[in-house]
C-alpha positions as CSV (number, residue, x, y, z in Angstrom):
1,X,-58.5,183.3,52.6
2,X,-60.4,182.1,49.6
3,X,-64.0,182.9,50.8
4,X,-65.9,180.5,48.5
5,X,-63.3,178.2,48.6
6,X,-63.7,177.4,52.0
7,X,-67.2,177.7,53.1
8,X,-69.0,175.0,54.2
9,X,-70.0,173.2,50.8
10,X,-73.7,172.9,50.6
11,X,-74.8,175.8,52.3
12,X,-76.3,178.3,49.6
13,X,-76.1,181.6,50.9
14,X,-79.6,183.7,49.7
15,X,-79.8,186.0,52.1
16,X,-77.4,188.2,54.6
17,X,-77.9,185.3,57.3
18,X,-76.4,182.5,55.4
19,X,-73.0,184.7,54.6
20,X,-73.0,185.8,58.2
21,X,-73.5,181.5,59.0
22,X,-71.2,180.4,56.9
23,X,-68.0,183.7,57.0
24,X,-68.4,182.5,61.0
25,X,-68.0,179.2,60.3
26,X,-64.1,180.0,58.0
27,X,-63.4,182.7,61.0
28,X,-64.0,180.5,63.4
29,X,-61.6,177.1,61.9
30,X,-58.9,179.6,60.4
31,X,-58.8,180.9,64.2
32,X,-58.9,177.3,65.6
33,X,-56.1,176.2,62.8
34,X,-53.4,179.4,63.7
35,X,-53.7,179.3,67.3
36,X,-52.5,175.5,67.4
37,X,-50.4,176.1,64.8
38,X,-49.0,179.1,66.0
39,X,-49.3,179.1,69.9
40,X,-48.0,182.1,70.8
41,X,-49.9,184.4,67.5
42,X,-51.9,187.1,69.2
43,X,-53.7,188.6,66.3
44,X,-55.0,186.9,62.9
45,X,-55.8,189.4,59.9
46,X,-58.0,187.5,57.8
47,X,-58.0,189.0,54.3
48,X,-61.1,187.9,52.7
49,X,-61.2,187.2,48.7
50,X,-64.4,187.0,46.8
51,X,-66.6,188.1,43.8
52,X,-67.2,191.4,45.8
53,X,-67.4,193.9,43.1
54,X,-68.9,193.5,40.1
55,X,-67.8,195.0,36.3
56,X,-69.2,198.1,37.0
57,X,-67.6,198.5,40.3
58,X,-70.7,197.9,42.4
59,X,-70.5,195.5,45.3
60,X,-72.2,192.0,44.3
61,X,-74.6,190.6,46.6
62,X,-72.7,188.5,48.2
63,X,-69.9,191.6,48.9
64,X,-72.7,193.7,50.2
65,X,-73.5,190.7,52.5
66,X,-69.6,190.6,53.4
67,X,-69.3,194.3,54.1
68,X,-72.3,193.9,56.6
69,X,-71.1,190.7,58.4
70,X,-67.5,192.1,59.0
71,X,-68.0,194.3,61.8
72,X,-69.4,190.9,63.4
73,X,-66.2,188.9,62.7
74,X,-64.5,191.3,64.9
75,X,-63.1,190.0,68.2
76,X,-61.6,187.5,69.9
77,X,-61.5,183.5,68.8
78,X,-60.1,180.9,69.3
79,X,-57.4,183.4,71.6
80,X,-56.6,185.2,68.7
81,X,-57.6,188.8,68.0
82,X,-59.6,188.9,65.0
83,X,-59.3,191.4,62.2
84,X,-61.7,190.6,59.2
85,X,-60.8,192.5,56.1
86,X,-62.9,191.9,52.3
87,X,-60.2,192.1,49.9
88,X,-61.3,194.7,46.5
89,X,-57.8,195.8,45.8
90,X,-54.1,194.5,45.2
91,X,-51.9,195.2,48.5
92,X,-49.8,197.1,46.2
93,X,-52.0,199.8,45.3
94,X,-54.8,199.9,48.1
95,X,-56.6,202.5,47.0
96,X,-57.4,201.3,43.3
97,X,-60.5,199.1,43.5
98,X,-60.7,196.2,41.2
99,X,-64.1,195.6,39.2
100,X,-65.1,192.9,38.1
101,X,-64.2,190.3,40.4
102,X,-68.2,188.5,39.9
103,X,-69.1,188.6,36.6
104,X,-72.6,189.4,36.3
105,X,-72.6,190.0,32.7
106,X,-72.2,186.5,31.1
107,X,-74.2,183.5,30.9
108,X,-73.2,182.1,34.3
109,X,-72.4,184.6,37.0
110,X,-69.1,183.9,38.6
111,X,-65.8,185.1,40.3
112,X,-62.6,186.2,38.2
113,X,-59.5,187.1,39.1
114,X,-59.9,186.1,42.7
115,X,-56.7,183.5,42.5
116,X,-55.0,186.0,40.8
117,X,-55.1,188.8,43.4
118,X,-54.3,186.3,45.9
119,X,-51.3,185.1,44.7
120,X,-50.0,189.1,43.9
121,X,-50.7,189.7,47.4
122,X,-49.0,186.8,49.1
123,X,-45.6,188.1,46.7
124,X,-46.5,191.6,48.2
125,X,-46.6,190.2,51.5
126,X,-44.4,188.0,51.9
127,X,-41.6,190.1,53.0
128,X,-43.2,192.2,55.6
129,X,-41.0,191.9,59.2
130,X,-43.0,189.6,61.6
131,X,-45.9,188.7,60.0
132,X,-46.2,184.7,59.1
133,X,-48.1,184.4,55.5
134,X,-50.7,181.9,55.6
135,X,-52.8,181.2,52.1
136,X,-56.1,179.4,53.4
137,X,-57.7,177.8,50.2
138,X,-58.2,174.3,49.0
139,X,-57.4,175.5,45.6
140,X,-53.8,174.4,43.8
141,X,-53.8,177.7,41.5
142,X,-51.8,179.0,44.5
143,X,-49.1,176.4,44.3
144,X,-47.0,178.6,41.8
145,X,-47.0,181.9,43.9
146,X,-47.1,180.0,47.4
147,X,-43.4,178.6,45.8
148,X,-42.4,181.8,44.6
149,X,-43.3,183.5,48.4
150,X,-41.2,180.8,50.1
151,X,-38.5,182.1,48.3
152,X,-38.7,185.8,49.3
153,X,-40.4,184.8,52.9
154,X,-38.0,186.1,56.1
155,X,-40.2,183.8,58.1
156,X,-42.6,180.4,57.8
157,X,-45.4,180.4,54.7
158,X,-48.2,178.0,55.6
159,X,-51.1,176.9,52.7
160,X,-53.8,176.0,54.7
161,X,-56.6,173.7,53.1
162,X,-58.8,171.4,53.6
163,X,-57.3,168.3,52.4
164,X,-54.7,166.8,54.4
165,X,-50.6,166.9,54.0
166,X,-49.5,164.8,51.3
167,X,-53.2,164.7,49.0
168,X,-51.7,168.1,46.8
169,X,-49.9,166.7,43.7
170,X,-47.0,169.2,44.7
171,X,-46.9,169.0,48.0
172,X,-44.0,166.9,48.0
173,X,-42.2,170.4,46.7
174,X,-44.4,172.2,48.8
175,X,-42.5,170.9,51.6
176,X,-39.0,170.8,50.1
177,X,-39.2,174.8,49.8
178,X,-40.2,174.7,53.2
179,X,-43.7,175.8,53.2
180,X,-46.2,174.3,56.0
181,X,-48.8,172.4,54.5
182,X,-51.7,172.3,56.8
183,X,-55.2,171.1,57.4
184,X,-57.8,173.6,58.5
185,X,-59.4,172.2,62.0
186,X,-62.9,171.5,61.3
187,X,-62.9,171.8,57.7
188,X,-65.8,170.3,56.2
C-alpha cells in the first residue's frame, strides 16, 4: 500500500496523531475493500511504503510516526486479522535497509523510489503459494509491474485504487491480463 498515496487528501499530518488518524483511516478501507472482495481471507498483511528513511538512513518524521502507530494497526478489522508492516527494504534482500526514500536534502523534501520498491516487491511476490497480491495505490507507475505480476501470479492480482474500474488509461489491458481492478470502500 502506497501510504501517501492513499491518505485522506487534505489532512496534513504535523504531529504523531495525524499519522496515527489518517494510517487508521487506509487500514481501516483496505480491510473493508479485501474482506468483500475476498470473503473468505482471514488475515491481511498490509505492507506499508513511504519516505521512511531518509539519505542518511535515519527514519524521517513521518517513518518515526509510522514505526509508533504500527503496534496500534494491529488486530482485527473489518474480520480480517491485521498485520501492519512499514516497508524500508526490498522483499528480496530484507535485511538491507534502503536510504533515502525522503529526500531531505534538496530544495523540496520528498519521497523517491517508493514506486520503485513497490513494483520489485509485487515481482518478488507474486509467486508465493496462497497469498493473493493486492497493489493499493491510485498511482499508474504500477501499471507496468502490476502486468508483468499477472504474468508470473499462481493466483488473482488485484490494483486497488481509488478511482473506479474503467477511469485508468490501461485498465482495459488491466483486465485482459486478468488482473482485478478495484475501488477501495470508502476512499476519499
Amino acid at each position: 500500500a502506497d501510504y501517501y498515496n492513499l491518505r485522506p487528501k487534505g489532512n496534513v499530518e504535523r504531529t504523531s496523531a495525524d499519522v496515527h488518524l489518517n494510517l487508521m483511516a487506509v487500514m481501516e478501507d483496505l480491510a473493508r475493500t479485501l474482506s468483500q472482495l475476498l470473503p473468505a481471507a482471514q488475515e491481511m498483511e498490509v505492507w506499508l511504503y513511504g519516505g521512511w528513511t531518509t539519505e542518511l538512513g535515519q527514519y524521517s518524521p513521518a517513518g518515526w510516526w509510522v514505526l509508533q502507530a504500527l503496534p496500534l494497526m494491529k488486530g482485527h478489522r473489518a474480520g480480517l486479522r491485521v498485520i501492519p508492516r512499514m516497508v524500508t527494504a526490498a522483499a528480496c534482500r530484507p535485511a538491507d535497509e534502503l536510504k533515502g526514500l525522503y529526500r531531505v536534502n534538496v530544495r523540496v523534501p520528498r519521497q523517491k523510489m517508493v514506486d520503485e520498491l513497490m513494483t520489485v516487491d509485487a515481482l518478488h511476490s507474486c509467486t508465493e503459494p496462497g497469498r493473493v497480491l493486492a497493489l493499493a495505490s491510485d498511482d499508474d507507475d504500477m501499471v507496468p509491474a502490476v502486468v508483468a505480476a499477472s504474468s508470473q501470479a499462481s493466483h488473482p492480482v488485484l490494483l486497488l485504487r481509488k478511482r473506479s474500474a474503467g477511469k485508468g488509461a490501461n485498465d482495459g489491458l488491466l483486465m485482459k491480463c486478468g488482473v482485478r481492478v478495484c475501488t477501495i470502500v470508502g476512499a476519499y
